[in-house]
C-alpha positions in Angstrom: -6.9 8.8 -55.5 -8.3 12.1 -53.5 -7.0 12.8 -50.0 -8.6 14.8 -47.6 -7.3 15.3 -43.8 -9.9 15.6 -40.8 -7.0 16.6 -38.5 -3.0 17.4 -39.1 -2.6 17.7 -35.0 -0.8 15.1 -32.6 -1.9 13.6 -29.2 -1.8 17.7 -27.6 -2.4 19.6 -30.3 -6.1 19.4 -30.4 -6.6 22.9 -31.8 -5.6 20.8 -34.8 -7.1 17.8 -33.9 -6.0 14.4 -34.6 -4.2 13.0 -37.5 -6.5 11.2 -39.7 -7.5 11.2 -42.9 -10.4 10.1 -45.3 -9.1 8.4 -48.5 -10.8 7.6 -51.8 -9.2 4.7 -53.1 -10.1 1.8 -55.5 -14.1 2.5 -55.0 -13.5 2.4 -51.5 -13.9 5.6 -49.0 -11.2 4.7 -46.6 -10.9 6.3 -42.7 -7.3 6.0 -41.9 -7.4 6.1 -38.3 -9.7 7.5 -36.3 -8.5 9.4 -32.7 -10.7 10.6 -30.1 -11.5 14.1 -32.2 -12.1 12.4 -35.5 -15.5 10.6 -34.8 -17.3 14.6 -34.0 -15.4 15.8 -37.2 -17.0 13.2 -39.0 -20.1 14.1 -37.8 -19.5 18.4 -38.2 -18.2 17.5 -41.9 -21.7 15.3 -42.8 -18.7 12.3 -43.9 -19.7 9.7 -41.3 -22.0 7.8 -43.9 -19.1 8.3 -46.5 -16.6 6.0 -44.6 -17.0 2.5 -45.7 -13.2 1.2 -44.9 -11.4 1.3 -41.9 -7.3 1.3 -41.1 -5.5 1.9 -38.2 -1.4 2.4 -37.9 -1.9 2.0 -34.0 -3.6 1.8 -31.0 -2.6 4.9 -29.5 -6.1 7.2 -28.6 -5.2 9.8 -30.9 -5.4 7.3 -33.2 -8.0 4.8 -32.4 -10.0 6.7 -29.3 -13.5 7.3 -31.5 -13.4 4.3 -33.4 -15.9 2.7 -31.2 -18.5 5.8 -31.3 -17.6 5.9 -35.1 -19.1 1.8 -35.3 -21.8 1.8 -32.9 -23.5 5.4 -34.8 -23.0 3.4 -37.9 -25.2 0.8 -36.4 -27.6 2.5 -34.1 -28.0 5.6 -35.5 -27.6 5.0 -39.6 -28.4 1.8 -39.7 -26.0 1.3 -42.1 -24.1 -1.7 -43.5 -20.9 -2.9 -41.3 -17.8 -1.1 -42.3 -14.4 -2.9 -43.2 -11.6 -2.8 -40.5 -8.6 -3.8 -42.9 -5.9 -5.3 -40.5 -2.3 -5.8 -41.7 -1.3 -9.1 -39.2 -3.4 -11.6 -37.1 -1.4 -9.9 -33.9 -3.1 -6.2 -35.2 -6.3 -8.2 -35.4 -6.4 -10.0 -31.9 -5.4 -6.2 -30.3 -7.6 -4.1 -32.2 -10.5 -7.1 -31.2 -9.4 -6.8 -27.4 -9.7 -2.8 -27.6 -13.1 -2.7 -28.9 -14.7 -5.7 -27.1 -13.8 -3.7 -23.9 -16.2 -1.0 -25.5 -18.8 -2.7 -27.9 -18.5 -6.5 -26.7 -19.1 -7.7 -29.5 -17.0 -6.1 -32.4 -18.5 -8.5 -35.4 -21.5 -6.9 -35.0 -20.3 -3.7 -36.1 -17.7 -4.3 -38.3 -16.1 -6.7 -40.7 -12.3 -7.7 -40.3 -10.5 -8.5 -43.6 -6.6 -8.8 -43.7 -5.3 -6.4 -46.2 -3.6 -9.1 -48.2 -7.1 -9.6 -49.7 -6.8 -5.5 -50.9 -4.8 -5.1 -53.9 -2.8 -1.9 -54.0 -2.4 -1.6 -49.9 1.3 -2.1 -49.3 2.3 -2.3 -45.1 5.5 -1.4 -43.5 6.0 -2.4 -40.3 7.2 -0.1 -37.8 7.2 -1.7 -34.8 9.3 -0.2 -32.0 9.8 3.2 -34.4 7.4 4.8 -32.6 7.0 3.9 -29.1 9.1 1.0 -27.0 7.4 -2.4 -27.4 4.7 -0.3 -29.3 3.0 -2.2 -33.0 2.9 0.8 -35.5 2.1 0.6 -38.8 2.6 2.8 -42.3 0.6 1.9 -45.8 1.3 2.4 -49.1 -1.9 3.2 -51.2 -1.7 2.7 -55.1 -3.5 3.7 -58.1 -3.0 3.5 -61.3 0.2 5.6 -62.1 -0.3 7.1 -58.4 1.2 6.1 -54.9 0.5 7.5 -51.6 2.5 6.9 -48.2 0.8 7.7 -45.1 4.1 7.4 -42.4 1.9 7.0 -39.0 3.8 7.6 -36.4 7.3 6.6 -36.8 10.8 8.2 -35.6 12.7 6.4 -38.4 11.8 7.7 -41.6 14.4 4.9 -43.2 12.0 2.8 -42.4 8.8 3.9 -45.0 11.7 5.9 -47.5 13.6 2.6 -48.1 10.3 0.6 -48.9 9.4 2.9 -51.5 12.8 3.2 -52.9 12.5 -0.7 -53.6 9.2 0.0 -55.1 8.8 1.0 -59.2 9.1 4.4 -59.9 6.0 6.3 -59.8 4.8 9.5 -58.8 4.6 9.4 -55.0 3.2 11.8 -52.1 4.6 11.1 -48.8 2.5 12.4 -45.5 5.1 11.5 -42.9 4.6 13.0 -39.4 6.6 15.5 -38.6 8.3 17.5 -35.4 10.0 20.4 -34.6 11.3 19.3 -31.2 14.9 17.4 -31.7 14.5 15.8 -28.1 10.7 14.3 -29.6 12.4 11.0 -29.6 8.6 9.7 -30.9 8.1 11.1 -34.4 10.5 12.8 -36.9 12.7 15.9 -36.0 12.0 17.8 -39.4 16.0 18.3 -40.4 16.1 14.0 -40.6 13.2 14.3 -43.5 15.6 17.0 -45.7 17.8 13.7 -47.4 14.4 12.7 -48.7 13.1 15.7 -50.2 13.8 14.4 -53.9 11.5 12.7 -56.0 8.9 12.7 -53.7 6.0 15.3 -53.2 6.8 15.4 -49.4 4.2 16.9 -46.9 4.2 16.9 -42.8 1.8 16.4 -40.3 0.7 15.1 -36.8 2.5 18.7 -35.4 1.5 22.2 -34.3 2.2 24.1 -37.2 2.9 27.0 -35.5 5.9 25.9 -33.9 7.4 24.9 -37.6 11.1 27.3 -37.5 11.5 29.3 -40.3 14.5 27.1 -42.3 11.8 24.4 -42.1 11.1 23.9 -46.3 8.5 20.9 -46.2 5.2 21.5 -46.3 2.2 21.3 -43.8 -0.8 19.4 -44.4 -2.3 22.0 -41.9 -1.5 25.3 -44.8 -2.5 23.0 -48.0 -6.7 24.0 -47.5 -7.7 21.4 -50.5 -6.1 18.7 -48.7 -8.5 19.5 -45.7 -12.0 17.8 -45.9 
């Protein structure tokens, strides 16, 4: 599996621009999520004809706001074949459906929807509520071989994705877990809560301003690793 982030920012932070990252995983190039600064990023980095596979962890706009003008270029412009939207529930389904029929009308014609139970090595946790009141959030677990990667989303309890994996088989395991710096951010994870799970996992933040990152903070940025930038 290769990694590569088009954005390590969060809803304000768009000198960083949105969380998101391409994947490759399984023969698949796979988008996870795709906010309103990821669709031109696409386009600057000459990757929009790479992504074939689509996921979302939620339907906030930093994380969803381009996916309609990443489908209809797909369409319009490359002519290309319909990218997979992988959905983890029938309720994701029925909500991602509503948000892009408001935009495209008709989302079948621009992409396929396949549940993720027909993926093999795409684990879900659901997060709902972790992230925002009454709000669906979702993180995924991508393996590969002797590999496992765990994309957080945005979640304020990390006990949620941490005690997932620590059911899982041992296996060498990144984490990308979003990440903040501001104790009263009751919406993501105040860095000093991530500390406990430092051990036996390659542990990276993201979704934050890096420059606000105090200096006791010891997990890495996403933002400061340049080969894990596409």
């Amino acid at each position: 599996m290769e990694i590569k982030f088009l954005g390590t920012g969060g809803a304000f932070d768009t000198d960083y621009l949105n969380s998101a990252a391409m994947l490759t995983f399984r023969g698949m190039h796979l988008l996870v999520d795709c906010g309103f600064t990821v669709f031109p990023e696409l386009v600057r980095k000459n990757l929009v004809q790479k992504v074939d596979h689509i996921i979302i962890t939620h339907l906030h706009n930093d994380h969803c706001g381009s996916l309609a003008n990443l489908l209809l270029y797909k369409s319009i412009v490359e002519k290309a074949p319909k990218p997979v939207i992988i959905y983890p529930s029938e309720q994701f389904r029925q909500q991602l459906w509503q948000f892009l029929e408001i935009q495209v009308k008709e989302p079948a014609k621009y992409a396929e929807f396949v549940p993720l139970e027909h993926f093999e090595g795409i684990t879900c946790v659901d997060t709902y509520g972790m992230h925002s009141e009454g709000l669906q959030t979702f993180a995924y677990i991508f393996e590969a071989d002797d590999e496992r990667i765990a994309y957080s989303g945005d979640l304020a309890r990390p006990e949620a994705l941490f005690d997932k994996l620590y059911k899982m088989p041992q296996k060498k395991t990144t984490v990308f877990h979003d990440i903040t710096f501001n104790p009263d951010n009751i919406g993501h994870t105040y860095y000093k809560k991530l500390l406990p799970y430092l051990n036996g996992v390659d542990l990276f933040g993201y979704h934050c301003d890096p420059t606000q990152s105090p200096l006791d903070n010891p997990i890495r940025l996403v933002f400061f690793q340049r080969e894990m930038m596409a």
